[in-house]
C-alpha positions in Angstrom: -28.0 -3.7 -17.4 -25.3 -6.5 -18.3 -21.8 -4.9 -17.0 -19.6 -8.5 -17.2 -19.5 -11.2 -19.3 -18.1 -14.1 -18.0 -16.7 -16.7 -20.6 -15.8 -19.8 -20.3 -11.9 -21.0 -22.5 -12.2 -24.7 -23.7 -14.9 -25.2 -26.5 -15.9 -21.8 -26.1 -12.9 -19.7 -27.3 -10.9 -22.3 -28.1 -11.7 -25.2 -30.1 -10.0 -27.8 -28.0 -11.9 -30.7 -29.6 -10.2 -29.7 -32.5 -7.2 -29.9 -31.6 -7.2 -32.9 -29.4 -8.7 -34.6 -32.7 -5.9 -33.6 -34.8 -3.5 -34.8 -32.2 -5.1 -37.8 -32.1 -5.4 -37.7 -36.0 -2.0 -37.3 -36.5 -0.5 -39.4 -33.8 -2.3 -42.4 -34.8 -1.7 -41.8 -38.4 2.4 -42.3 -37.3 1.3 -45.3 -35.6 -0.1 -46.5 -39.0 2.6 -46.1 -41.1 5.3 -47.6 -38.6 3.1 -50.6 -37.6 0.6 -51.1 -39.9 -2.3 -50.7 -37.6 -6.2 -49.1 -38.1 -5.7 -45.5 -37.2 -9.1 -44.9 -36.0 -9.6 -48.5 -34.2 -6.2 -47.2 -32.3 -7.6 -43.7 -31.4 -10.9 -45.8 -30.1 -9.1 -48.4 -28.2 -6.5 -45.4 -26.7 -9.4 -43.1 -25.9 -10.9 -45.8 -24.2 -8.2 -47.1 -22.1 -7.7 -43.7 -21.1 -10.9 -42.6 -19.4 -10.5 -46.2 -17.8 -6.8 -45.9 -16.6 -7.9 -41.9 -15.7 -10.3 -43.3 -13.4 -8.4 -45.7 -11.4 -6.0 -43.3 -10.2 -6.6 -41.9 -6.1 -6.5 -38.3 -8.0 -9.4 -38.8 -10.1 -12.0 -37.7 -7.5 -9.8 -34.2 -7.6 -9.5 -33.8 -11.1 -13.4 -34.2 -11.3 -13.1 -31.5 -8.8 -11.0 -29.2 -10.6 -12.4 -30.3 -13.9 -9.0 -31.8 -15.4 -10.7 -34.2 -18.3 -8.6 -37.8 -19.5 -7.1 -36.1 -23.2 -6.3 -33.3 -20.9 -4.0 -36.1 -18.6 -2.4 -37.3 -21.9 -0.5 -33.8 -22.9 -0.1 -31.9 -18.9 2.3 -31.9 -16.7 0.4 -30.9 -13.8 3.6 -29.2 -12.0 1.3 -27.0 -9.9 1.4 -25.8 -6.3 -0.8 -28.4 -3.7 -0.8 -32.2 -3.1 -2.8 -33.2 -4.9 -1.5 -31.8 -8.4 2.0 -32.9 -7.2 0.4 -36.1 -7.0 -0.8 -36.1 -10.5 2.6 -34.5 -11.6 4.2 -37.9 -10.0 1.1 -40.2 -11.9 1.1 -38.5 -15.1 4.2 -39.8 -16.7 4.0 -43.6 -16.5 -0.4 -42.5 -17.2 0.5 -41.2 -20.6 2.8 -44.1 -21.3 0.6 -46.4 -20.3 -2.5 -45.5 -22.3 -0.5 -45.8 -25.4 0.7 -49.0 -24.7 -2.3 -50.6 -23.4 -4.3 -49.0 -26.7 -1.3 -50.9 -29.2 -2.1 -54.3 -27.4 -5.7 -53.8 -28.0 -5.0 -53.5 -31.8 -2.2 -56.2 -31.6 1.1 -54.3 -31.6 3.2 -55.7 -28.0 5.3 -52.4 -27.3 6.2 -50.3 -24.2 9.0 -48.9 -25.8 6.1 -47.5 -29.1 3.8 -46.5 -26.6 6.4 -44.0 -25.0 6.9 -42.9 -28.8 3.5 -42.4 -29.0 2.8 -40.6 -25.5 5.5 -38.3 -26.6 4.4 -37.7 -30.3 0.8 -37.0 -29.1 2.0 -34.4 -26.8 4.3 -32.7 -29.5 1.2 -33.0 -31.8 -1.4 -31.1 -29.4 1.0 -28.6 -29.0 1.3 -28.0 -32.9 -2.5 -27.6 -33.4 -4.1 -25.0 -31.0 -7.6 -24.2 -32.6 -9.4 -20.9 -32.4 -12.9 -20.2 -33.0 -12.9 -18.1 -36.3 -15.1 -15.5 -34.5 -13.2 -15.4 -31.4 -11.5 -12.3 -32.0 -13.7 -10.4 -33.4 -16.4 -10.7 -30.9 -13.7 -9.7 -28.1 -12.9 -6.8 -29.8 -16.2 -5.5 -30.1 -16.9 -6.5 -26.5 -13.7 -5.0 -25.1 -14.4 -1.8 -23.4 -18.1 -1.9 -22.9 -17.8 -4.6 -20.9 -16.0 -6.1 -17.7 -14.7 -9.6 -19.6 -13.8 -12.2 -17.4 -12.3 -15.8 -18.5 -13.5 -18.1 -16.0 -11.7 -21.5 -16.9 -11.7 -25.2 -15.3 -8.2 -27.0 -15.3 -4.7 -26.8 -13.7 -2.8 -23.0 -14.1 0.2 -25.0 -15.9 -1.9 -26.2 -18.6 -4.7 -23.9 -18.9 -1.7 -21.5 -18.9 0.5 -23.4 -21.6 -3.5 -22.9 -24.0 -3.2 -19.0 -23.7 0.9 -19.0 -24.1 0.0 -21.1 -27.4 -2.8 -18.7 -28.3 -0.8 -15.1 -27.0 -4.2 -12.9 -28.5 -6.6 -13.7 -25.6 -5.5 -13.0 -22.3 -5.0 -9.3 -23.2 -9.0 -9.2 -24.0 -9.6 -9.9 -20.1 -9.4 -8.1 -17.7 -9.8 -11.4 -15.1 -8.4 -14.7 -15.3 -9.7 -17.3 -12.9 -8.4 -21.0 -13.1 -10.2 -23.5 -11.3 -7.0 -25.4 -10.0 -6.1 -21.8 -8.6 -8.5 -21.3 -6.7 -9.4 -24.8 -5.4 -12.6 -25.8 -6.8 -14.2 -25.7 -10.7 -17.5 -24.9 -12.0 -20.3 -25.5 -11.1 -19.4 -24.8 -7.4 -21.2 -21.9 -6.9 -18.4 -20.5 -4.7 -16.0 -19.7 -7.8 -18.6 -18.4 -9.3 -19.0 -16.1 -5.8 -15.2 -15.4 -6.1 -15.6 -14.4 -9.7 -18.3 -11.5 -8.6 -16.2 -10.4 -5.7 -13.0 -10.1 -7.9 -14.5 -7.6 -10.0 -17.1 -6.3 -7.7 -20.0 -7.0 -9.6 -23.5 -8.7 -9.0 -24.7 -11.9 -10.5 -28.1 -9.6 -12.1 -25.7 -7.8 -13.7 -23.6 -10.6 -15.0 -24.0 -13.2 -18.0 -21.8 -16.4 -17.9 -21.2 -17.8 -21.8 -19.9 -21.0 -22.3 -20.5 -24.5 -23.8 -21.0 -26.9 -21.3 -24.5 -27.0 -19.7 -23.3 -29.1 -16.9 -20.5 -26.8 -15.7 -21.3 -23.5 -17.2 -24.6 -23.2 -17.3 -25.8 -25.6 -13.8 -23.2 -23.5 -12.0 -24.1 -20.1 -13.0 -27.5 -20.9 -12.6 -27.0 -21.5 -8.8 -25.8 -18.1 -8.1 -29.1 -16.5 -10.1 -26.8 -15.3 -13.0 -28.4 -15.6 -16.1 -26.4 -17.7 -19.3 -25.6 -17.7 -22.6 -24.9 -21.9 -23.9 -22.9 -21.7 -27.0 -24.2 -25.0 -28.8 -22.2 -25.5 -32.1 -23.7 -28.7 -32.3 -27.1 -29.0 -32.0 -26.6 -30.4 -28.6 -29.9 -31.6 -27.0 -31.3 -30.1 -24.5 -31.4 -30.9 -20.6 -35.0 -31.5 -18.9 -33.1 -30.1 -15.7 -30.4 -27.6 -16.9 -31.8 -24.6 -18.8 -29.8 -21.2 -19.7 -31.5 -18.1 -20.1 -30.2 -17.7 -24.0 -28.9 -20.4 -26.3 -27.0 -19.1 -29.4 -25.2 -21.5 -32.3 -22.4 -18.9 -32.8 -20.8 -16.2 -30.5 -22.0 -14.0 -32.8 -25.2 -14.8 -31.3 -24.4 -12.4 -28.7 -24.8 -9.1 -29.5 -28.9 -9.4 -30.6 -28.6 -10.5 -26.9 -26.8 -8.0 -25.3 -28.4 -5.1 -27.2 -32.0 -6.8 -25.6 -30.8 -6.3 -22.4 -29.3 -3.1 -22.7 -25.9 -2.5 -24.2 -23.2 -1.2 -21.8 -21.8 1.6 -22.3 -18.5 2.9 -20.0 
């Protein structure tokens, strides 16, 4: 008997992708029509110089940790409690700035001053767009009250906070919230997943983790025996290595599920 489903936020719930691609969309489109430049080339060369710049920093080993991802560094502020995010709080500024400005060069525009324009417009811009899966609310709603839901989410509290402010309909669904920067360590460490059981006293048999990312989601759940749902919206392939139990295209996927293993009933 499932009792809690565990889901992940990012690309589960929300359709992050989505809206980091219209942020990336529209901010490049400004770039187009004040300098004359390739929109997409820019988004390449700024997406690029990103993951590079990302990596150089002493935080990145950390935000691998945490599971903080590059797009994620160009719209937080990372004013969390600990070192280390203090540390990225201090980095994350001239990161942003950078990034832009080292992307212009690559298509031939020589400008600090646009690449702040940019950093800023980009962050303005993923703000305006949050994405939701269009069956995101109605699966809670059918879920909530037969079952323990928890949101189990990688990233810092600030952002991963600022996504629910921006979409006010989810948190109420859950009746956990755990955020990896919280609680020191991010899927797939098996010991969030441990904490997660504890918090709502609760087994990993009686458990199913959904979420989209076989190497976080699925690989850690798997450690603690829980058994998985992988959302794959995009005919993903599969992993020789990393297997979940279920693997559904849409979340409404998960009821066919859920009613094979026994619907819970409180």
């Amino acid at each position: 008997m499932i009792r809690t489903l565990i889901f992940d936020l990012d690309d589960t719930l929300l359709w992050d992708k989505k809206s980091i691609a219209t942020a990336f969309d529209r901010t490049c489109q400004y770039a187009a029509e004040e300098h004359g430049v390739d929109a997409s080339n820019l988004e390449e060369a700024v997406r690029e110089e990103a993951r590079k710049l990302y990596a150089s920093y002493d935080t990145y080993e950390f935000t691998k940790q945490i599971g903080i991802n590059p797009f994620e560094g160009l719209w937080g502020t990372f004013d969390d409690p600990g070192e280390s995010f203090q540390r990225m709080k201090g980095i994350i500024p001239q990161y942003q700035k950078e990034t832009w400005t080292n992307g212009l060069q690559k298509v031939g525009v020589q400008s600090a001053e646009f690449g702040e324009t940019l950093a800023a417009k980009f962050i303005e811009e993923r703000k305006k767009s949050p994405f939701v899966y269009e069956e995101t609310f109605s699966v809670l709603d059918r879920l909530k009250g037969n079952y323990t839901l928890v949101l189990l989410t990688n990233g810092s509290p600030s952002l991963q906070g600022v996504k629910l402010e921006m979409t006010p309909e989810i948190a109420p669904f859950f009746d956990e919230i755990v955020i990896s920067g919280a609680f020191g360590k991010g899927k797939p460490d098996p010991s969030i997943f441990k904490y997660v059981l504890e918090k709502v006293e609760t087994t990993a048999e009686q458990s199913l983790m959904i979420g989209d990312n076989l190497m976080t989601d699925i690989l850690g759940s798997s450690q603690v025996g829980m058994r998985s749902v992988w959302i794959n919206r995009e005919n993903k392939p599969k992993h020789d290595e990393i297997q979940a139990t279920y693997e559904i295209s849409h979340l409404d996927g998960l009821f066919p599920i859920l009613d094979s293993l026994g619907r819970n009933e409180k």
